[in-house]
CHARMM-style PDB file with segment names, atoms N, HN, CA, C and O in Angstrom:
ATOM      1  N   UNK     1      54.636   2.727  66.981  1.00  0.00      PROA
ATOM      2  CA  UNK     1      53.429   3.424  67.373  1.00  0.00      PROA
ATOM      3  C   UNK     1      53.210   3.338  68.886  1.00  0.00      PROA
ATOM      4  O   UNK     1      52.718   4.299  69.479  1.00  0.00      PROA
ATOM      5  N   UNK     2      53.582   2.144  69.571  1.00  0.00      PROA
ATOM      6  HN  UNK     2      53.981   1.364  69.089  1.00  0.00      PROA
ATOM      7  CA  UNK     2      53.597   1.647  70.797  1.00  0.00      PROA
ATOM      8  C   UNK     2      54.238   3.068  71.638  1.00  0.00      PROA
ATOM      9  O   UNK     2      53.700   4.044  72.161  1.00  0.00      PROA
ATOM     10  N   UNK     3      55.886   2.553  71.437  1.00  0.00      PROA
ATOM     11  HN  UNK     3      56.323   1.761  71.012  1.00  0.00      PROA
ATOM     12  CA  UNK     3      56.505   3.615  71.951  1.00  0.00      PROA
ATOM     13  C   UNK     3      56.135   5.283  71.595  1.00  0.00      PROA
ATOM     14  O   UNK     3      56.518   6.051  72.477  1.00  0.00      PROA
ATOM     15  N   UNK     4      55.603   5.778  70.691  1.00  0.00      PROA
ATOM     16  HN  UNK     4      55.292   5.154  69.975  1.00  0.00      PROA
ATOM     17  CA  UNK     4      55.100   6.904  70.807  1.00  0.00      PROA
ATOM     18  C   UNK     4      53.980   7.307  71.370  1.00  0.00      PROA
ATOM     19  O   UNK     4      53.837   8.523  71.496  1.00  0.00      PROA
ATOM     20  N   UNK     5      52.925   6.410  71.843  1.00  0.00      PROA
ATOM     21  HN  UNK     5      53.042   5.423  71.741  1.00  0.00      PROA
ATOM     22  CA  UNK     5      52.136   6.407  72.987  1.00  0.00      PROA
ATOM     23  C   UNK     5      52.619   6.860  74.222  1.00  0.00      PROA
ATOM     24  O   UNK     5      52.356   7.858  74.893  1.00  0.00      PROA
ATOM     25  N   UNK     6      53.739   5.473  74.454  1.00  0.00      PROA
ATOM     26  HN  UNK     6      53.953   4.662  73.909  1.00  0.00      PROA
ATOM     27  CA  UNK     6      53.944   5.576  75.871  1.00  0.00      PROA
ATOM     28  C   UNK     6      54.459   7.160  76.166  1.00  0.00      PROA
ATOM     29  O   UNK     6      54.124   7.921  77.073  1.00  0.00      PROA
ATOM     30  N   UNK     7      55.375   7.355  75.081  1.00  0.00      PROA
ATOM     31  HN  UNK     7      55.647   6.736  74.343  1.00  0.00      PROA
ATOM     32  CA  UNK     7      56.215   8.564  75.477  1.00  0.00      PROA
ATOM     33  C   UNK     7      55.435   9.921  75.548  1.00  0.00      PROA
ATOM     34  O   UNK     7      55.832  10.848  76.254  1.00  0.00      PROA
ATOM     35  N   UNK     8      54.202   9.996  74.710  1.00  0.00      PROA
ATOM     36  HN  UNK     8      53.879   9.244  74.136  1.00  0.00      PROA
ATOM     37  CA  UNK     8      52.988  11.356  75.098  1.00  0.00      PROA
ATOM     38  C   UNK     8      52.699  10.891  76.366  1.00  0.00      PROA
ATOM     39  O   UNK     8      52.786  11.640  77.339  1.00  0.00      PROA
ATOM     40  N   UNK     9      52.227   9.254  76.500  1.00  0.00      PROA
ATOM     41  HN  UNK     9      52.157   8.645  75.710  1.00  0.00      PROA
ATOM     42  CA  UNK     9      51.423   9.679  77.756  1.00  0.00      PROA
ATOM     43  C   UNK     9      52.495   9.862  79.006  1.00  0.00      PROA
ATOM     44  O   UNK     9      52.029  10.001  80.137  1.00  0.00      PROA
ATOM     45  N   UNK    10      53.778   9.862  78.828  1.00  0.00      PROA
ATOM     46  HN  UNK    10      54.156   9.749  77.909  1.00  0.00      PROA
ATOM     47  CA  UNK    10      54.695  10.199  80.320  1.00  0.00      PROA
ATOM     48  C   UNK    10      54.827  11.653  80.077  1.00  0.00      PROA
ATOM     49  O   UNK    10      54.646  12.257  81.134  1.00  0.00      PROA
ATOM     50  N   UNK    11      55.062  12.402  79.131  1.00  0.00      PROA
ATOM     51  HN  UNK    11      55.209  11.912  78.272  1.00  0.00      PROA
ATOM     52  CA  UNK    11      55.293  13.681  78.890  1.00  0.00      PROA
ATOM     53  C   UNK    11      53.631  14.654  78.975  1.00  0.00      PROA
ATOM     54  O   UNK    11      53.452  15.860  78.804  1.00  0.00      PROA
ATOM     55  N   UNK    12      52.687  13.627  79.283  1.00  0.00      PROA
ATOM     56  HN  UNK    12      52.833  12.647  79.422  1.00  0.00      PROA
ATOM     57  CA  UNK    12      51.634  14.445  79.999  1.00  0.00      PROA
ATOM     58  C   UNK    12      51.348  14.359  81.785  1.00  0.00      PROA
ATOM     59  O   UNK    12      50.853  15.084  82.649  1.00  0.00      PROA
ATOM     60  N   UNK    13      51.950  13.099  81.705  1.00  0.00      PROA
ATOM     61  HN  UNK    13      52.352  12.511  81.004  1.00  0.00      PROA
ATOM     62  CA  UNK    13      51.859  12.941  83.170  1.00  0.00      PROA
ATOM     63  C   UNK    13      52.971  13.759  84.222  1.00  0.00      PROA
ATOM     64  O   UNK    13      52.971  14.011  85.427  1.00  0.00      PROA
ATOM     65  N   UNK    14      54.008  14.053  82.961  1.00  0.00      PROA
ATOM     66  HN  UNK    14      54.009  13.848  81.983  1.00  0.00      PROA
ATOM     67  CA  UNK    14      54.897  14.979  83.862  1.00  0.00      PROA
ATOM     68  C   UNK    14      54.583  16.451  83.290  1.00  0.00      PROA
ATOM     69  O   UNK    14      55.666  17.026  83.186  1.00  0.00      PROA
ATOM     70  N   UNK    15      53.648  17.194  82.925  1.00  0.00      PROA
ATOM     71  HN  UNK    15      52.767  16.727  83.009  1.00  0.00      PROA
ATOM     72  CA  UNK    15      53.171  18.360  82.466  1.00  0.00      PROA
ATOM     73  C   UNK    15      52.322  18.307  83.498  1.00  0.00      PROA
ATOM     74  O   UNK    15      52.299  19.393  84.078  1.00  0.00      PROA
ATOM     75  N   UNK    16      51.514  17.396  84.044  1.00  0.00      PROA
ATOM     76  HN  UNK    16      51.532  16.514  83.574  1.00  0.00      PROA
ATOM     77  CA  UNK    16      50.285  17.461  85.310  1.00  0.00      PROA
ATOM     78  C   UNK    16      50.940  17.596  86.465  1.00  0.00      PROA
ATOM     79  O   UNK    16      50.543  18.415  87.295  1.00  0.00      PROA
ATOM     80  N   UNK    17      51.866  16.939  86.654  1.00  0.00      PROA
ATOM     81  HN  UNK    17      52.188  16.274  85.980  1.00  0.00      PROA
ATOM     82  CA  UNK    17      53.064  16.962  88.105  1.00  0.00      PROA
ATOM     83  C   UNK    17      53.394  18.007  87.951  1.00  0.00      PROA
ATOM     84  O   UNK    17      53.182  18.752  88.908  1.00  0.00      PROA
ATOM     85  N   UNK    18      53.869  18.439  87.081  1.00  0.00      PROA
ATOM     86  HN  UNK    18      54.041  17.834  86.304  1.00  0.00      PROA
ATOM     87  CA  UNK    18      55.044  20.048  87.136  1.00  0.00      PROA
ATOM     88  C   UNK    18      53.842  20.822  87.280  1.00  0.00      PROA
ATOM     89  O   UNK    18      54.003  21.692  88.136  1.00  0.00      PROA
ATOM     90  N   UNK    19      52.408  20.835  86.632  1.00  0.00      PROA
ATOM     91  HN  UNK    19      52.277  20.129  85.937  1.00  0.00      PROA
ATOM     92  CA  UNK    19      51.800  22.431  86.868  1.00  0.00      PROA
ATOM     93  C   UNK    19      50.770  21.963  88.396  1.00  0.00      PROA
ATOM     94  O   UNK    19      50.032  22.703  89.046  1.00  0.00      PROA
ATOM     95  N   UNK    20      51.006  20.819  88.566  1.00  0.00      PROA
ATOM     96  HN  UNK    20      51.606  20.218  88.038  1.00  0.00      PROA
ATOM     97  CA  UNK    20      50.559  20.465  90.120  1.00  0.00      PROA
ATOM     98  C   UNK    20      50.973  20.285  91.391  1.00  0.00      PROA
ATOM     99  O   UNK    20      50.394  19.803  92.365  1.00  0.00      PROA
ATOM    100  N   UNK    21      52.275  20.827  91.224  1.00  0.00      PROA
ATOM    101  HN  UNK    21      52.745  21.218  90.433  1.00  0.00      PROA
ATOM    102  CA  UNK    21      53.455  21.267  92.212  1.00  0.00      PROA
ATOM    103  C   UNK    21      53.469  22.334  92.901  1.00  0.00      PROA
ATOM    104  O   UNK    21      53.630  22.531  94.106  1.00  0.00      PROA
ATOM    105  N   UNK    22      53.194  23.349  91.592  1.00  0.00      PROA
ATOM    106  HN  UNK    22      53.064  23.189  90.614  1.00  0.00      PROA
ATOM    107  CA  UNK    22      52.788  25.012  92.015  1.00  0.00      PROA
ATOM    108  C   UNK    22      51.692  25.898  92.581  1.00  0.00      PROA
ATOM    109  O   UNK    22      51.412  27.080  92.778  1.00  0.00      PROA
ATOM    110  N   UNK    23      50.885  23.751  92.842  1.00  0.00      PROA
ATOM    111  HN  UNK    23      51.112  22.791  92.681  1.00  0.00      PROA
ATOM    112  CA  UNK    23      49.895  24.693  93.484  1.00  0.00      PROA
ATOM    113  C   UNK    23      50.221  24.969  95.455  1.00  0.00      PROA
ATOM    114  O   UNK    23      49.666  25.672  96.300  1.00  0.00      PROA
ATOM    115  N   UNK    24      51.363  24.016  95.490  1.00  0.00      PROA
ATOM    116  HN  UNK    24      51.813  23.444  94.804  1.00  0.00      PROA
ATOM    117  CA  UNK    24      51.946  24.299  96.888  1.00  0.00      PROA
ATOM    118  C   UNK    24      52.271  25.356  97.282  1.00  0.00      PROA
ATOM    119  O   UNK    24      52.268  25.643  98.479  1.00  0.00      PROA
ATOM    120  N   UNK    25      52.776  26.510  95.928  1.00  0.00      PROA
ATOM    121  HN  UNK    25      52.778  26.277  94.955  1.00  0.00      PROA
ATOM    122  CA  UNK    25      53.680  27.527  96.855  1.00  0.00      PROA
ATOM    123  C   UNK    25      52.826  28.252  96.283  1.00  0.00      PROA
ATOM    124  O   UNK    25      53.360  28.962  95.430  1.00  0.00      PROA
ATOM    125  N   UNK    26      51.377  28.439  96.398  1.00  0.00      PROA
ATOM    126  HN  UNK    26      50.944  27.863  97.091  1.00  0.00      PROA
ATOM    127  CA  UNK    26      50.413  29.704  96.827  1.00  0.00      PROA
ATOM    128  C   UNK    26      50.344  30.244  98.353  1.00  0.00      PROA
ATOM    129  O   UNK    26      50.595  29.498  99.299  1.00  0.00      PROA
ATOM    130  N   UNK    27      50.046  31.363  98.484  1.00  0.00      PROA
ATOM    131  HN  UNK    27      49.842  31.969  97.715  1.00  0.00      PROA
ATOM    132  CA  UNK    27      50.355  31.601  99.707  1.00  0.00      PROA
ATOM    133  C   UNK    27      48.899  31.783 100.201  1.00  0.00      PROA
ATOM    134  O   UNK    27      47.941  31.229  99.660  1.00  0.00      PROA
ATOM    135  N   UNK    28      48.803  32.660 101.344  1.00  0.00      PROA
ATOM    136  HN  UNK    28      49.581  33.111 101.783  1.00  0.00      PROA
ATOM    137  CA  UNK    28      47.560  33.175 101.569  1.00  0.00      PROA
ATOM    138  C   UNK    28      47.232  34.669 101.629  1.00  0.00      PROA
ATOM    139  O   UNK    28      46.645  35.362 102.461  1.00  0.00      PROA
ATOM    140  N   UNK    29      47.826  34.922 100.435  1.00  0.00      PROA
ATOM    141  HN  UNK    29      48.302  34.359  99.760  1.00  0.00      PROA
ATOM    142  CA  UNK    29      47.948  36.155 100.329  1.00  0.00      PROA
ATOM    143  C   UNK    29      46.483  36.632  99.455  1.00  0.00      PROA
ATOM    144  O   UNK    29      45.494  35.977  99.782  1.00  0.00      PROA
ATOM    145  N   UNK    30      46.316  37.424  98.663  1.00  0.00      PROA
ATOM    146  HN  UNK    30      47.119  37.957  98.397  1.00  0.00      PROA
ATOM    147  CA  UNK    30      44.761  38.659  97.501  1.00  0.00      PROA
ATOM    148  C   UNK    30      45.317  37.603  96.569  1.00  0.00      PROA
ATOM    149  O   UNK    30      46.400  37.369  96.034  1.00  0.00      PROA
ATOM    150  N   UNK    31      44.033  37.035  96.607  1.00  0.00      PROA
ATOM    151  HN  UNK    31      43.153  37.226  97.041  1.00  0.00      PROA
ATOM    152  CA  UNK    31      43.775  36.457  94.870  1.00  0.00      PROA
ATOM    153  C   UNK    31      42.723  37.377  94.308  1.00  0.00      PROA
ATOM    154  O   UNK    31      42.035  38.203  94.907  1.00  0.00      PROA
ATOM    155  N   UNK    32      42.747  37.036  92.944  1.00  0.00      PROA
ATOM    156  HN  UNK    32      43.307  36.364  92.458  1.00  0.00      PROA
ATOM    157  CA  UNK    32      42.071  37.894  92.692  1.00  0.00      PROA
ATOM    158  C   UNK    32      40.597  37.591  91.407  1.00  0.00      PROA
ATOM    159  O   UNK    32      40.789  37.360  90.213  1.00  0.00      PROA
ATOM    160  N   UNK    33      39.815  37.640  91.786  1.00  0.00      PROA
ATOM    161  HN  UNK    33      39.659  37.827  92.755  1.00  0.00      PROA
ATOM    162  CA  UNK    33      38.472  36.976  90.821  1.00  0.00      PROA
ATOM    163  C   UNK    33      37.696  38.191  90.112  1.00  0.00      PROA
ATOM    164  O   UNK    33      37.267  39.285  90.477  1.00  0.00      PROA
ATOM    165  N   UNK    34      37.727  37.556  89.080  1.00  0.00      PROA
ATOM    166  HN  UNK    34      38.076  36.667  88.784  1.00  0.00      PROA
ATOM    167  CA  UNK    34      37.308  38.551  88.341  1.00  0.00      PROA
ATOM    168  C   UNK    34      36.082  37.781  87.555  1.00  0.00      PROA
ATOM    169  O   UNK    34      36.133  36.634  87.111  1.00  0.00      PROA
ATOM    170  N   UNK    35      34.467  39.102  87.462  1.00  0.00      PROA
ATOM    171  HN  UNK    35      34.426  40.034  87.822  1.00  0.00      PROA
ATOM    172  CA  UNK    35      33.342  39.272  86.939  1.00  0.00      PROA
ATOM    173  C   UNK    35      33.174  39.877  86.728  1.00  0.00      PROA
ATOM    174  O   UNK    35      33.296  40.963  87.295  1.00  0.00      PROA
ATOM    175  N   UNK    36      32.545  39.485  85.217  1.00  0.00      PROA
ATOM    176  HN  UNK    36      32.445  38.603  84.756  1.00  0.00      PROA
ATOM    177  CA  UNK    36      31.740  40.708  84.583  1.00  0.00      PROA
ATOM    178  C   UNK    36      30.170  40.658  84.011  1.00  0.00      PROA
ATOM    179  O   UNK    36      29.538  39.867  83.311  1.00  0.00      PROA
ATOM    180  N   UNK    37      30.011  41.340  84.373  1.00  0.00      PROA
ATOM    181  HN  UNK    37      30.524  41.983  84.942  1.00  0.00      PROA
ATOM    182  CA  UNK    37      28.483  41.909  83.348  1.00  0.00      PROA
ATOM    183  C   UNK    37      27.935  42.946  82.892  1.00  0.00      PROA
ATOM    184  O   UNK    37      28.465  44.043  83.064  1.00  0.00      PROA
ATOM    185  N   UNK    38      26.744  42.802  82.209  1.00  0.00      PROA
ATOM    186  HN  UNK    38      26.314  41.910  82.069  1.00  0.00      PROA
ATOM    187  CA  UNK    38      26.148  44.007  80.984  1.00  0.00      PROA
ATOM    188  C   UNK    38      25.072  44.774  81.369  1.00  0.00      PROA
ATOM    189  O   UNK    38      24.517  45.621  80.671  1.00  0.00      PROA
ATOM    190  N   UNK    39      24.692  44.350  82.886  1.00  0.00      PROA
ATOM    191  HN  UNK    39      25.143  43.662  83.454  1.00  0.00      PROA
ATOM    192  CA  UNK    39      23.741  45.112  83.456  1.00  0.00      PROA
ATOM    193  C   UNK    39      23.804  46.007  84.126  1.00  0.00      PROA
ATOM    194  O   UNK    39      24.850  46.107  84.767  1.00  0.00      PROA
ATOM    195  N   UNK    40      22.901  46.925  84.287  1.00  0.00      PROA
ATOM    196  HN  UNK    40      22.051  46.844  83.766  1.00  0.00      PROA
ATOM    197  CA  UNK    40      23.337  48.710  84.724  1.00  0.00      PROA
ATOM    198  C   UNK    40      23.617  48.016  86.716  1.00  0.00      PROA
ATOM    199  O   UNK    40      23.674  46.853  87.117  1.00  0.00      PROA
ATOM    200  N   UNK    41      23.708  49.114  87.364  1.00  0.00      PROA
ATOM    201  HN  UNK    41      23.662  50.058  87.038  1.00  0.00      PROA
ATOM    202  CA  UNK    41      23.562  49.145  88.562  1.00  0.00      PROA
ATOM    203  C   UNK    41      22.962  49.216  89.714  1.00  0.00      PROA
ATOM    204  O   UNK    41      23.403  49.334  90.856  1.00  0.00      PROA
ATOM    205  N   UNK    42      21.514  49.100  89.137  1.00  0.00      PROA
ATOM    206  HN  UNK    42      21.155  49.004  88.208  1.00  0.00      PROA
ATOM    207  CA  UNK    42      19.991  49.046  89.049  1.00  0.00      PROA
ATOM    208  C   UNK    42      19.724  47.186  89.531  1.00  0.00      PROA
ATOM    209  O   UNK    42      19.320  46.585  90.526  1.00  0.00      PROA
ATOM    210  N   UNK    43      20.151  46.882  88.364  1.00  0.00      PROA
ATOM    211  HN  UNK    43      20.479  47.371  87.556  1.00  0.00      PROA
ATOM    212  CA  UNK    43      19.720  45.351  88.126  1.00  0.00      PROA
ATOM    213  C   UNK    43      20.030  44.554  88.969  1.00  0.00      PROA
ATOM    214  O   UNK    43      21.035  44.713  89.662  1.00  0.00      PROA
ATOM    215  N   UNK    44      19.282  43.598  89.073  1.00  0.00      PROA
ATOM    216  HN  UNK    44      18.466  43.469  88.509  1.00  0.00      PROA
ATOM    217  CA  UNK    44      19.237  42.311  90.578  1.00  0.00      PROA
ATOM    218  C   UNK    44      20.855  41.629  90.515  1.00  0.00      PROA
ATOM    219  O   UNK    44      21.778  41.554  91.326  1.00  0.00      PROA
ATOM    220  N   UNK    45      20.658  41.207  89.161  1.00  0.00      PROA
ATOM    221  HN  UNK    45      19.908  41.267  88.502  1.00  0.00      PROA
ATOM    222  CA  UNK    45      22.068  40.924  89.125  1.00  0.00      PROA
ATOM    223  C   UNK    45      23.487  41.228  89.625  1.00  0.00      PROA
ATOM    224  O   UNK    45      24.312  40.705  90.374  1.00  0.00      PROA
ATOM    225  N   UNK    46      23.374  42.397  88.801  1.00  0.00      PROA
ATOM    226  HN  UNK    46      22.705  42.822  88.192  1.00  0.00      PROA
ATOM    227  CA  UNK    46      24.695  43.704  89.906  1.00  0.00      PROA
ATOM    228  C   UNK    46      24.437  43.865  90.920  1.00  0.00      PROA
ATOM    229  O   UNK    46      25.128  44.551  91.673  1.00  0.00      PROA
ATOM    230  N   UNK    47      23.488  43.355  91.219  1.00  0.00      PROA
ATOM    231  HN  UNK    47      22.927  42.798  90.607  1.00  0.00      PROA
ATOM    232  CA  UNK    47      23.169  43.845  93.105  1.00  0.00      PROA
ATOM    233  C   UNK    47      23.762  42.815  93.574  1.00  0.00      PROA
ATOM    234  O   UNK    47      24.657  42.909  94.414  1.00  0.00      PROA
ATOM    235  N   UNK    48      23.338  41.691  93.093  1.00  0.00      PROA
ATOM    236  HN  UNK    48      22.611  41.614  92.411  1.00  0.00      PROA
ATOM    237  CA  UNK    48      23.754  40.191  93.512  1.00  0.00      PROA
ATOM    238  C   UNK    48      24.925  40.091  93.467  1.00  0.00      PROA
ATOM    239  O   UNK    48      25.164  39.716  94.615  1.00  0.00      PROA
ATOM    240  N   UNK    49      25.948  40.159  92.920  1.00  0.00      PROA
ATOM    241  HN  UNK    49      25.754  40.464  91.988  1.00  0.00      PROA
ATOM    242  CA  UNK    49      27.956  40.229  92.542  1.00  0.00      PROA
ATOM    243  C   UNK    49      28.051  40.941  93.590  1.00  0.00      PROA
ATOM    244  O   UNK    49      28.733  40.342  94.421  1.00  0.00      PROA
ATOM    245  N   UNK    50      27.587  42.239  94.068  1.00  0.00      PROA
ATOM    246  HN  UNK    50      27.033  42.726  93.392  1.00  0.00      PROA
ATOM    247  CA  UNK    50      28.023  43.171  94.859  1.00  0.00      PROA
ATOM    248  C   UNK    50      28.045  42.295  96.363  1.00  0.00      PROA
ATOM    249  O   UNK    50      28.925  42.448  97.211  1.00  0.00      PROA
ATOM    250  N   UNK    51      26.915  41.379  96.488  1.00  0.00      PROA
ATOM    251  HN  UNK    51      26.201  41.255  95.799  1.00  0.00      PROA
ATOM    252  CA  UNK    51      26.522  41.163  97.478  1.00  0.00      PROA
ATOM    253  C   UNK    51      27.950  39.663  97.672  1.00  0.00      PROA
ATOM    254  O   UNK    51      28.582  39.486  98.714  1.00  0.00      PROA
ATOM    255  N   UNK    52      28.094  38.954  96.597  1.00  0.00      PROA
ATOM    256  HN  UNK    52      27.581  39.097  95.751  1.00  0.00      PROA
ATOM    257  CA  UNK    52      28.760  38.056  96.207  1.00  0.00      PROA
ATOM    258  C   UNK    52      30.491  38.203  96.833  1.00  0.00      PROA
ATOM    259  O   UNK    52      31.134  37.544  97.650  1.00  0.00      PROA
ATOM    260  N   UNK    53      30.807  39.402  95.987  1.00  0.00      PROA
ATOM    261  HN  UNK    53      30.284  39.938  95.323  1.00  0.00      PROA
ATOM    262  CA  UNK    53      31.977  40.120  96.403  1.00  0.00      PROA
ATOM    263  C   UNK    53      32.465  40.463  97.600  1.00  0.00      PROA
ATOM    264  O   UNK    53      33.625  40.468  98.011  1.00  0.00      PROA
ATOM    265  N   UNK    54      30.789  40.938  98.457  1.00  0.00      PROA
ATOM    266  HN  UNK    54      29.846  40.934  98.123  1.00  0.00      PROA
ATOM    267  CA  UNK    54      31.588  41.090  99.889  1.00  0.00      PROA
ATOM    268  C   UNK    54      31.349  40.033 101.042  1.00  0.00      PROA
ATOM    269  O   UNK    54      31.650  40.121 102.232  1.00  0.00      PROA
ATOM    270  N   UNK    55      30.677  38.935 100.307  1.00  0.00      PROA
ATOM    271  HN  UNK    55      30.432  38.864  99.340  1.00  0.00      PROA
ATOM    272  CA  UNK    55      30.651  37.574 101.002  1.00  0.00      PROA
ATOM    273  C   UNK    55      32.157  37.144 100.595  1.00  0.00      PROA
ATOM    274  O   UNK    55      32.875  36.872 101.557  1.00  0.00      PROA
ATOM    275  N   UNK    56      32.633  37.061  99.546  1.00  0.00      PROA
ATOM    276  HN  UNK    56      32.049  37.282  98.765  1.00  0.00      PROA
ATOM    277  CA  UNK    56      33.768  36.124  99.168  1.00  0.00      PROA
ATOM    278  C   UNK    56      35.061  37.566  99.832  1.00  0.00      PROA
ATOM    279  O   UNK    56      36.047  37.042 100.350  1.00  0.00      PROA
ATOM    280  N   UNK    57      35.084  38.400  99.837  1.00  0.00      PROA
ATOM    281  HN  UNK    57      34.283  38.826  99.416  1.00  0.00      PROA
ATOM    282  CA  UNK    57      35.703  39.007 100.806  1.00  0.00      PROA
ATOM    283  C   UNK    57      36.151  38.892 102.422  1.00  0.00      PROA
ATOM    284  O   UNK    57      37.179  39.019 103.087  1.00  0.00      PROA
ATOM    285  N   UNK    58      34.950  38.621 102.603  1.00  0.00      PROA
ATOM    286  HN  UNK    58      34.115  38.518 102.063  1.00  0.00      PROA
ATOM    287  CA  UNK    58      34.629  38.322 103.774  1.00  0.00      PROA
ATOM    288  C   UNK    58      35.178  36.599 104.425  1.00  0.00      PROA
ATOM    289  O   UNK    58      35.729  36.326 105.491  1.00  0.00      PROA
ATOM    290  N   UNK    59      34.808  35.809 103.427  1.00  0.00      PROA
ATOM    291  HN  UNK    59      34.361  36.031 102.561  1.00  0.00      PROA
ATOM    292  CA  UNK    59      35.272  34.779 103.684  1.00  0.00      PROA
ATOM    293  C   UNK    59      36.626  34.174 103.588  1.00  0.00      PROA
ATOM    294  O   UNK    59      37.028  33.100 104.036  1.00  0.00      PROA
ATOM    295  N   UNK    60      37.317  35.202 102.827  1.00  0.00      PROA
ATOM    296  HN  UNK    60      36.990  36.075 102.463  1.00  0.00      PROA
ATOM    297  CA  UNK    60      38.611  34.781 102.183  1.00  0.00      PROA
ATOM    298  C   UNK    60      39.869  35.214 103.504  1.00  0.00      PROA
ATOM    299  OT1 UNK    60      41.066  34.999 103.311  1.00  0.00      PROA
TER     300      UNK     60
END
């Protein structure tokens, strides 16, 4: 039981390394974020994303 411990918990610790490697070779290139909502184009809300969108545009 011992050894089948140890051996999940190295085969998670090398699943965290391997998908935490890839975060090196992002570039600085268009990512891309995606929102949604149910409100017309009217609403404070949608106004607010719009406003959101071209801040995080802007900043990126």
């Amino acid at each position: 039981m011992k050894l089948i411990k140890k051996v999940l918990g190295a085969l998670m610790c090398l699943v965290f390394m391997v998908s935490a490697t890839g975060c090196s070779s992002v570039t600085n290139g268009k990512r891309i974020v995606r929102v949604a909502t149910m409100q017309s184009e009217t609403h404070p809300e949608y106004l607010g994303l719009l406003k959101f969108k071209e801040y995080v545009e802007k900043e990126l």
